[in-house]
C-alpha positions in Angstrom: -32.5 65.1 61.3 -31.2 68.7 61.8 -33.1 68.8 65.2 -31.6 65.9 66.4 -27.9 67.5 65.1 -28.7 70.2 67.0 -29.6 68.9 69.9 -26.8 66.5 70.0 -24.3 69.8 68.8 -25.8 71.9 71.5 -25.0 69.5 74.4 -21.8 68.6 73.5 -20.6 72.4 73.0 -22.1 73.0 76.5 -19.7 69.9 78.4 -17.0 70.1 76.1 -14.1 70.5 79.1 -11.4 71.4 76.8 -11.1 72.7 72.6 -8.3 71.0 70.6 -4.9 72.5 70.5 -5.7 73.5 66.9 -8.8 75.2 67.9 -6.6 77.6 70.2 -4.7 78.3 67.2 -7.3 79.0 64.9 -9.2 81.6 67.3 -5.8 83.1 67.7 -5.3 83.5 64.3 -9.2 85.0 64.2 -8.5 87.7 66.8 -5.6 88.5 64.8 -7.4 89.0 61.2 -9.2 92.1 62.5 -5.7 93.8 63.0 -3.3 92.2 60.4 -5.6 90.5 58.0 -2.6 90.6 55.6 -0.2 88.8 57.6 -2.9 85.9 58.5 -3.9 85.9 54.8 -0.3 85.2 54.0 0.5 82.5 56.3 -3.0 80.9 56.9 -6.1 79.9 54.8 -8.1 83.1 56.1 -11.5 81.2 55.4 -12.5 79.6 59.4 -10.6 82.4 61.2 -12.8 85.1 59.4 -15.6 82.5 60.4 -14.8 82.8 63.9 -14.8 86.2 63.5 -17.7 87.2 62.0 -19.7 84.9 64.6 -17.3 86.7 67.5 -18.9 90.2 65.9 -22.3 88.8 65.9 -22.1 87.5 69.8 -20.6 90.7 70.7 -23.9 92.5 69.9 -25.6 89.9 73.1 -22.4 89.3 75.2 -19.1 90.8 77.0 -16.7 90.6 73.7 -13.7 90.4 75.7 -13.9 86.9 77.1 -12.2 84.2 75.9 -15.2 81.9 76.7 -16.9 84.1 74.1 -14.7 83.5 71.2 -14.6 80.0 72.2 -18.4 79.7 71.9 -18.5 81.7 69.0 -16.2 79.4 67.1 -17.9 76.7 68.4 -21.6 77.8 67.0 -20.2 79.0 63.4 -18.5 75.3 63.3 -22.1 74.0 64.4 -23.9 75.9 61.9 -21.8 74.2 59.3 -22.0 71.1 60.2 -26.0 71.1 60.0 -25.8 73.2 56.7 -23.3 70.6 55.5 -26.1 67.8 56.4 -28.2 69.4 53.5 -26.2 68.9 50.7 -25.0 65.6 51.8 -28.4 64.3 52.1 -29.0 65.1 48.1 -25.7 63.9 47.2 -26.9 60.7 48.8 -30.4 60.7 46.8 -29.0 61.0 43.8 -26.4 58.3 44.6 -28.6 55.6 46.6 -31.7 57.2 46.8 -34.0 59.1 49.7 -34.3 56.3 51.8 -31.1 55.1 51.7 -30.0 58.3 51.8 -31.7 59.6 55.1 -30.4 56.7 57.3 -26.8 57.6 55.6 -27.2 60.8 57.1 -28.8 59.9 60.4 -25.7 57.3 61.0 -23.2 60.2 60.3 -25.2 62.5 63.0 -24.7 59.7 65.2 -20.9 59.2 65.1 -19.1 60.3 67.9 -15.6 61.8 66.4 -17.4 63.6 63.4 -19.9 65.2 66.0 -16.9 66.2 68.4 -15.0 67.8 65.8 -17.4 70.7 66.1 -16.6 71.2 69.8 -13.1 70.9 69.2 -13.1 74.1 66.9 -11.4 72.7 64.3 -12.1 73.4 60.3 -13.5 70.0 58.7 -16.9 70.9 58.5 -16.5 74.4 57.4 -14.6 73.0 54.4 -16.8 69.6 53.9 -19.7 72.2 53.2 -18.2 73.9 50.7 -16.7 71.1 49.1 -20.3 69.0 49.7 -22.1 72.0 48.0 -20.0 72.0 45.2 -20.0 68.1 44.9 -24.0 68.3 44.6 -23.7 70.5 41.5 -21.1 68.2 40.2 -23.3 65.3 40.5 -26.4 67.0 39.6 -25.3 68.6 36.7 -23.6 65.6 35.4 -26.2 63.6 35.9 -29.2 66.1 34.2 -26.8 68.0 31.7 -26.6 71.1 33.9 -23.9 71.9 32.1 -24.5 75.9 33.9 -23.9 74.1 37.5 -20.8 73.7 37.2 -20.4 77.6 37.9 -21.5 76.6 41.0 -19.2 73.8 41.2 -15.8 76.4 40.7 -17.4 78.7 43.3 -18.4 76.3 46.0 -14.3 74.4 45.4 -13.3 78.6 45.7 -14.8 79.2 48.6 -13.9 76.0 50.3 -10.2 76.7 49.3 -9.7 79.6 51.6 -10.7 77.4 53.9 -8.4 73.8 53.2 -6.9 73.9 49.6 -8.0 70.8 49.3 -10.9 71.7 48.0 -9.6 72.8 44.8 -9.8 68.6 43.8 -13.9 69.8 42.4 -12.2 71.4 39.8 -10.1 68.6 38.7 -13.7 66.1 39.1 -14.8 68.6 36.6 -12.2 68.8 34.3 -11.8 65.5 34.0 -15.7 64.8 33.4 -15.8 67.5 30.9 -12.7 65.9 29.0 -13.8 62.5 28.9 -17.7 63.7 27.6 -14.8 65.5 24.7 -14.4 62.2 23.7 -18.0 60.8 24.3 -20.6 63.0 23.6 -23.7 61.0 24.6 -22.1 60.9 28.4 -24.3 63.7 29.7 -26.0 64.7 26.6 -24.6 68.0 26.2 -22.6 69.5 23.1 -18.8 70.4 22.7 -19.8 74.1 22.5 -21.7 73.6 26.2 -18.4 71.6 27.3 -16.3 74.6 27.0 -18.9 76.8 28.7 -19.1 74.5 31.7 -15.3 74.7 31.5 -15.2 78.4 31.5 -17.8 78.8 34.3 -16.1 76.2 36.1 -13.0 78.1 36.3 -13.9 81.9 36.4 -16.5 80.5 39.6 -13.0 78.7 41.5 -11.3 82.3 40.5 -13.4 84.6 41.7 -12.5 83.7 45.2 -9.6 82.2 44.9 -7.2 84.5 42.7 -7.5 87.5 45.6 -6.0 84.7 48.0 -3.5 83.5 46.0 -2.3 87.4 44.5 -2.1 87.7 48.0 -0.1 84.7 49.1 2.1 84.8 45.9 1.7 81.1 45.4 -0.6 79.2 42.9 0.5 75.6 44.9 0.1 75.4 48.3 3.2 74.9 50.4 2.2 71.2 52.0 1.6 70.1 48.0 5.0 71.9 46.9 6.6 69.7 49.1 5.0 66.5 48.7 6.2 67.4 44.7 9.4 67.9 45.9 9.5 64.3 47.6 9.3 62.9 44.3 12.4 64.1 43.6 15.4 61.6 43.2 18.1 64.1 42.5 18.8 64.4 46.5 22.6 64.2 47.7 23.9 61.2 49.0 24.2 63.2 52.5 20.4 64.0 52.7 19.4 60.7 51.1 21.2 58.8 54.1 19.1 60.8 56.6 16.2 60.7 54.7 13.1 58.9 56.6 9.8 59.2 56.0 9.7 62.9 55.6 10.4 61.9 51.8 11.6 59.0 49.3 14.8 57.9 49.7 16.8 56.8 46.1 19.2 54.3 45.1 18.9 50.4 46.9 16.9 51.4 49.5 14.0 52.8 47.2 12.8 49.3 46.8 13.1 48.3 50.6 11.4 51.7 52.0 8.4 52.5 50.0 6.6 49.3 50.1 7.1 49.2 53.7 5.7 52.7 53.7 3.0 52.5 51.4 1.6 49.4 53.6 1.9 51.1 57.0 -0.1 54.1 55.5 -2.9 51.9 54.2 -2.6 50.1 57.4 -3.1 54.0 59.3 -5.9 55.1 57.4 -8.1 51.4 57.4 -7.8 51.8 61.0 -8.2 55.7 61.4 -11.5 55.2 59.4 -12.4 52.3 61.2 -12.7 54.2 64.4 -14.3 56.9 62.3 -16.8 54.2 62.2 -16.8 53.1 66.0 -15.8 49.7 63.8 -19.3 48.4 63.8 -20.2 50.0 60.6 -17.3 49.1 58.6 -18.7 45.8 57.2 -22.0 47.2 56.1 -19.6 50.2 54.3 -17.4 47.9 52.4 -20.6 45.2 51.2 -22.1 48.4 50.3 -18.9 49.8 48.5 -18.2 46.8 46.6 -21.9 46.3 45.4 -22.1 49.7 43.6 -18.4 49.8 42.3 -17.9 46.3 41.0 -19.0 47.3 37.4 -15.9 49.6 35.6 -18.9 50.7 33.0 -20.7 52.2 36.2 -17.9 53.9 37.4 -16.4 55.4 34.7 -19.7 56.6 32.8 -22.0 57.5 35.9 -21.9 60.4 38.0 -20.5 57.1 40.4 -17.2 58.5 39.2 -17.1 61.3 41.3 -17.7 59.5 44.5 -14.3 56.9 43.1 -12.4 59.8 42.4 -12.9 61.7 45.6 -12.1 57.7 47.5 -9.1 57.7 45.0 -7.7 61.3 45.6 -8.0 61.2 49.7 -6.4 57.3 49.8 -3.4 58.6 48.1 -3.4 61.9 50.0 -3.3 60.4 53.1 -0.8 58.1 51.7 1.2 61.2 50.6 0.7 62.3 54.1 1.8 59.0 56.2 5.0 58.7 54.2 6.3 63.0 54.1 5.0 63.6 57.7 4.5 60.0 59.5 0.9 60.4 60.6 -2.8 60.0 59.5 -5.3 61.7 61.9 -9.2 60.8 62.6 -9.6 64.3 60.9 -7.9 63.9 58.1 -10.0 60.7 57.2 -13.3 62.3 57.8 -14.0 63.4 53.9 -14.1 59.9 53.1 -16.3 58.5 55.9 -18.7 61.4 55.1 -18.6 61.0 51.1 -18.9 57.1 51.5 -21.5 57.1 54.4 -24.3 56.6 51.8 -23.0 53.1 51.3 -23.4 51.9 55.1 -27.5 51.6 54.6 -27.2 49.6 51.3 -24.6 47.0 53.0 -26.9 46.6 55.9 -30.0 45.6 53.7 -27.3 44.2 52.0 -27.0 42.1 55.2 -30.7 41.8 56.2 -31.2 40.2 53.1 -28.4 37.5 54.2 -30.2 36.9 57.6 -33.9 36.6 56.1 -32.6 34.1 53.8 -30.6 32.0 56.4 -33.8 32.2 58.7 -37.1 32.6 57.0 -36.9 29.9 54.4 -40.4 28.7 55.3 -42.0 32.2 56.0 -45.2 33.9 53.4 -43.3 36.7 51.4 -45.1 39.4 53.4 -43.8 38.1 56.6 -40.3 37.9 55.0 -40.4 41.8 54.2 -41.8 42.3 57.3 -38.5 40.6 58.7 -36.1 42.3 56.7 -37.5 45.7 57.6 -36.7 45.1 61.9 -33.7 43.9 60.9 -32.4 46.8 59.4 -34.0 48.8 62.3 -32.1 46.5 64.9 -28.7 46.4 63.0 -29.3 50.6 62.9 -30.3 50.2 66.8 -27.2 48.3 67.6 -24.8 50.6 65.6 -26.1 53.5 67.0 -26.2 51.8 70.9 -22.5 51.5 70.4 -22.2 55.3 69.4 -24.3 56.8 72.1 -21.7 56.4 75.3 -18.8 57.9 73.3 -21.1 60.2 71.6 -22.4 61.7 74.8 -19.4 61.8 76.8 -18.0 64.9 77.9 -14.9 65.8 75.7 -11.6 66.0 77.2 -13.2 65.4 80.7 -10.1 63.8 81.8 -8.5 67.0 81.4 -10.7 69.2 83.9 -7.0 70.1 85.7 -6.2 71.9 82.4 -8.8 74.2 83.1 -8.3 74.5 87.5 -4.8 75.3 86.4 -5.9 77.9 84.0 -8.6 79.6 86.2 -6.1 80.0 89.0 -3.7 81.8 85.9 -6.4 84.1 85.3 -7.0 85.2 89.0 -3.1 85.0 90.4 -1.2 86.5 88.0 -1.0 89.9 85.6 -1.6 90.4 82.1 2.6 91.4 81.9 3.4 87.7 84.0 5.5 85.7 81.7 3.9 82.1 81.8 6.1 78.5 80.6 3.4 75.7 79.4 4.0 72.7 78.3 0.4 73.3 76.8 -0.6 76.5 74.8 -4.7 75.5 75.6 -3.6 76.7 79.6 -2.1 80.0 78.5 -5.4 80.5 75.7 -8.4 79.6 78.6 -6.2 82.1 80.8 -6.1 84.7 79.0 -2.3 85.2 79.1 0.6 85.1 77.1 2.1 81.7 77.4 5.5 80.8 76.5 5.4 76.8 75.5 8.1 74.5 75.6 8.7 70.9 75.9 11.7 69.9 78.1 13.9 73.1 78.6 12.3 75.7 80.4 12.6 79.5 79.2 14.9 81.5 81.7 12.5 84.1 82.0 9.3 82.4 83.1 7.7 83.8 86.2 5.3 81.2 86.6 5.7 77.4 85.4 3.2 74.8 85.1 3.8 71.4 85.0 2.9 67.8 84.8 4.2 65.6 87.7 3.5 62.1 89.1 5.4 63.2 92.8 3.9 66.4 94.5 7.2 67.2 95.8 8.9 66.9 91.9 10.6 70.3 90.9 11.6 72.1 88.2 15.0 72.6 87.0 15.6 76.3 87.1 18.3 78.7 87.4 17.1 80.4 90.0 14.4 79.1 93.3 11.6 78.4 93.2 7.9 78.0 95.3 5.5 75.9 94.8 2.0 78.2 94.5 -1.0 75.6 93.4 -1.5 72.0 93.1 -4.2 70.2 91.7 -5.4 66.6 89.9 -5.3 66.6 86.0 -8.2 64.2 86.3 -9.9 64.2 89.5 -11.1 60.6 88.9 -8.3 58.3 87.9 -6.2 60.2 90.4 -2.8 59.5 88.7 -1.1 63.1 87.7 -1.3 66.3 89.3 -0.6 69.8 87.8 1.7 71.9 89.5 2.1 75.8 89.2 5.3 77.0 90.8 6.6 80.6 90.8 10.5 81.6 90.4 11.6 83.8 92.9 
C-alpha cells in the first residue's frame, strides 16, 4: 500500500502545474520562521511551516537553496511523507475497528481518491495534522480497548503535537476525558481502577502540555481565535444596529432567530453531504452510509465500545463544519477530509454489505461454495468500478488549466528586477516569480510597474493613472482557448 502511495504521490508532485493559494502562504510563512519565528509563532500555528522548513534544510544539503521550485518541492515531499506515515496508523485504527481485511481495502480506497491524494501537491496542512491526530486516535482506541490506561500519554502528546499544526486537534483530549469520566461512573468499561483513571488523566494532560503550553505562553491565548469567535456568535446580547446587518457571519436574535438558523443549519448539512460526497467521487457514498448504519445502530455499542470515539469525532467535525457554514458561509473539500478519512473503514463493510444483496438476488440455486465464490468477485468488481471512476481525476495533472499562471510568471522572473513593483490579481504569479507582488482585486495600486491581468479581448486595458504598454500576452489554458493573461507595463 505505501508503494503504490508513493508512486501515485511521486507522479502527481512531478505534474502538479500549480500549488494552492494556501500553499504559497504557508512556504511564505516557512521562509519567514528562520528570521522571525516569534512573529510567525504569534500569528500562525508554527507546526507545517517549520515542516517545510526543516525539509527546505534537508534539500539544501543536494540542491540550489535559493529557488523557489526548491521550497516548493520540499513542501511538497514533507506533506508526502505524512501522508504515507499517516497511512500507518489509519490502517490499525481500522483493525481494531473492522478488522485487517476490511481494514486494508479501507485504506487502499482512501490511496485511491483523487482530492485526498491532491492535497499533498497542493501544499496544504491536512495530512500533517491527520497524522498527528490519527497517531493519537490509535492510542485512544487501543488503550481503551486493552486497558492501556499509560497510552493515553501518548494520546495528550500526539493531540500536542498535532495542535501546533490545526488546533483542532486538541478534540483527543476531550475523547479522553470524556472516556475516562464515563469509566468514573462504570468501572467494568475498560477494566481499569479509579486510581489508574486519574493517572491516564494526568498523562493525558501533561503529554497535550508539553508541546502545547510553549505555543500558547507564546501566543497569549489558551482558545484559538476562529473558536473565540464562533463563542462569541452565540451571543444574543448584540445591538439592534449589528443584529440588522447580521448575516451568516453569526446568529441573529429576536423574530428572525427562528427564520434564519433552520434555514442555516440545512444549507450547511446540505454543504458538507455534498462536499464529502465528492470526497467520495460519489460512488462510494452508498457502501459508506450501509456500512455506517450497520455498526452504529446499537446505542449500547456506541456508547460502551471504543465505537465511541469514531461517533464522537463524526459528531465533533458535523457540527464544526456546521459552525463553520453559518459564521463564515463556506465548507471546503478540505475541511471535510477528517471525516472521509476516520469513516473510510466503513466503505468495505457496506460493499460486502452489498455483495451479500446481489448473491442473494442472483444465486438462489447456486452450492454454498459457489456462492462465496461469487460474493468474493463481487467485492473485487464493485472495488474495480470505484476505483475506475477514481483513476482519470486521480491522474490528471493538477491545475493544468492554469499553465498561463506559470508562462506569466516565468516571463516575471526573466523581464523584470527584484525592486519592480508587481499588481496581481493572484499572489501564486508573484510566489513562482520570485518577486514581491502587490495583490488586489479590482482597483489597481498607483504604484505598480508591471500589471498582470485576466482579459477575454487582447486589446482590453487597464485603468491606470498614467499609460501604459502592453509587454506579453499569452493563453491561461492553451486548450480551451477562452482567456488570455496579459502583462502590461506603466510608463
Amino acid at each position: 500500500m505505501l508503494t503504490i502511495a508513493l508512486g501515485i504521490g511521486v507522479y502527481l508532485t512531478a505534474t502538479t502545474v500549480l500549488i494552492a493559494k494556501d500553499g504559497a502562504l504557508y512556504i511564505e510563512r516557512a521562509q519567514q520562521l528562520e528570521s522571525n519565528p516569534v512573529k510567525i509563532t504569534k500569528k500562525h500555528p508554527p507546526g507545517y511551516p517549520f515542516l517545510i522548513l526543516l525539509a527546505h534544510k534537508c534539500a539544501a544539503l543536494f540542491t540550489d537553496d535559493s529557488s523557489v521550485f526548491t521550497w516548493i518541492y520540499s513542501a511538497q515531499s514533507v506533506t508526502l511523507l505524512c501522508r504515507l506515515l499517516a497511512l500507518i496508523p489509519l490502517y490499525f485504527i481500522g483493525k481494531l475497528l473492522v478488522g485487517g481485511k476490511n481494514s486494508f481495502w479501507a485504506v487502499l480506497i482512501l490511496i485511491f481518491l483523487p482530492f485526498p491524494a491532491q492535497f499533498v501537491c497542493d501544499v496544504v496542512r491536512e495530512w500533517p495534522y491527520l497524522l498527528f491526530l490519527a497517531t493519537g486516535f490509535f492510542f485512544l482506541l487501543w488503550g481503551a480497548k486493552y486497558g492501556k490506561w499509560w497510552a493515553f500519554g501518548l494520546v495528550g502528546l500526539s493531540s500536542g503535537l498535532g495542535y501546533l499544526i490545526r488546533h483542532e486537534a486538541a478534540q483527543l483530549v476531550v475523547y479522553g476525558f470524556l472516556w475516562i469520566a464515563i469509566s468514573m461512573f462504570i468501572p467494568k468499561l475498560w477494566n481499569v481502577s479509579r486510581w489508574k483513571n486519574l493517572f491516564a488523566l494526568a498523562l493525558l494532560l501533561i503529554g497535550f502540555a508539553i508541546p502545547a503550553t510553549p505555543y500558547m505562553k507564546c501566543t497569549g491565548k489558551i482558545i484559538p481565535h476562529k473558536l473565540n469567535n464562533v463563542i462569541k456568535s452565540f451571543s444574543f446580547n448584540a445591538s439592534p444596529e449589528k443584529t440588522e446587518t447580521t448575516t451568516d457571519l453569526a446568529f441573529a436574535s429576536g423574530c428572525n432567530t427562528a427564520e434564519i438558523i433552520p434555514s442555516n443549519v440545512l444549507n450547511a448539512f446540505g454543504k458538507l453531504a455534498q462536499q464529502i460526497s465528492e470526497n467520495l467521487m460519489h460512488f462510494f457514498v452508498l457502501p459508506l452510509v450501509i456500512g455506517l448504519f450497520s455498526h452504529f445502530r446499537k446505542l449500547r455499542k456506541i456508547l460502551f465500545t471504543e465505537t465511541f470515539f469514531i461517533f464522537c469525532l463524526v459528531v465533533v467535525y458535523t457540527t464544526m463544519m456546521v459552525l463553520l457554514h453559518i459564521n463564515h458561509g463556506y465548507i471546503s473539500r478540505r475541511h471535510c477530509m477528517p471525516i472521509v478519512v476516520f469513516t473510510i473503514f466503513y466503505i468495505p463493510v457496506g460493499l460486502r454489505i452489498i455483495e451479500g444483496w446481489l448473491d442473494k438476488k442472483g444465486s438462489h440455486d447456486k452450492q454454498k461454495n459457489n456462492i462465496k465464490k461469487k460474493q468474493l468477485s463481487w467485492f473485487v468488481i464493485l472495488f474495480l468500478i470505484g476505483t475506475g471512476i477514481c483513476l482519470p481525476k486521480l491522474f490528471r495533472p493538477l491545475r493544468a488549466n492554469k499553465q498561463g499562471y506559470r508562462d506569466a510568471a516565468k516571463w516575471l522572473s526573466e523581464n523584470t528586477a527584484a525592486v519592480d513593483s508587481i499588481a496581481v490579481f493572484d499572489r501564486r504569479i508573484a510566489f513562482y516569480a520570485e518577486r514581491k507582488g502587490m495583490i488586489y482585486e479590482t482597483t489597481i495600486p498607483k504604484q505598480a510597474k508591471y500589471i498582470v491581468r485576466i482579459v477575454k479581448d487582447e486589446d482590453q486595458r487597464p485603468k491606470l493613472d498614467k499609460p501604459s504598454v502592453k509587454s506579453y500576452s499569452g493563453w491561461v489554458d492553451k486548450r480551451k482557448k477562452k482567456k488570455r493573461i496579459v502583462i502590461y507595463k506603466a510608463i
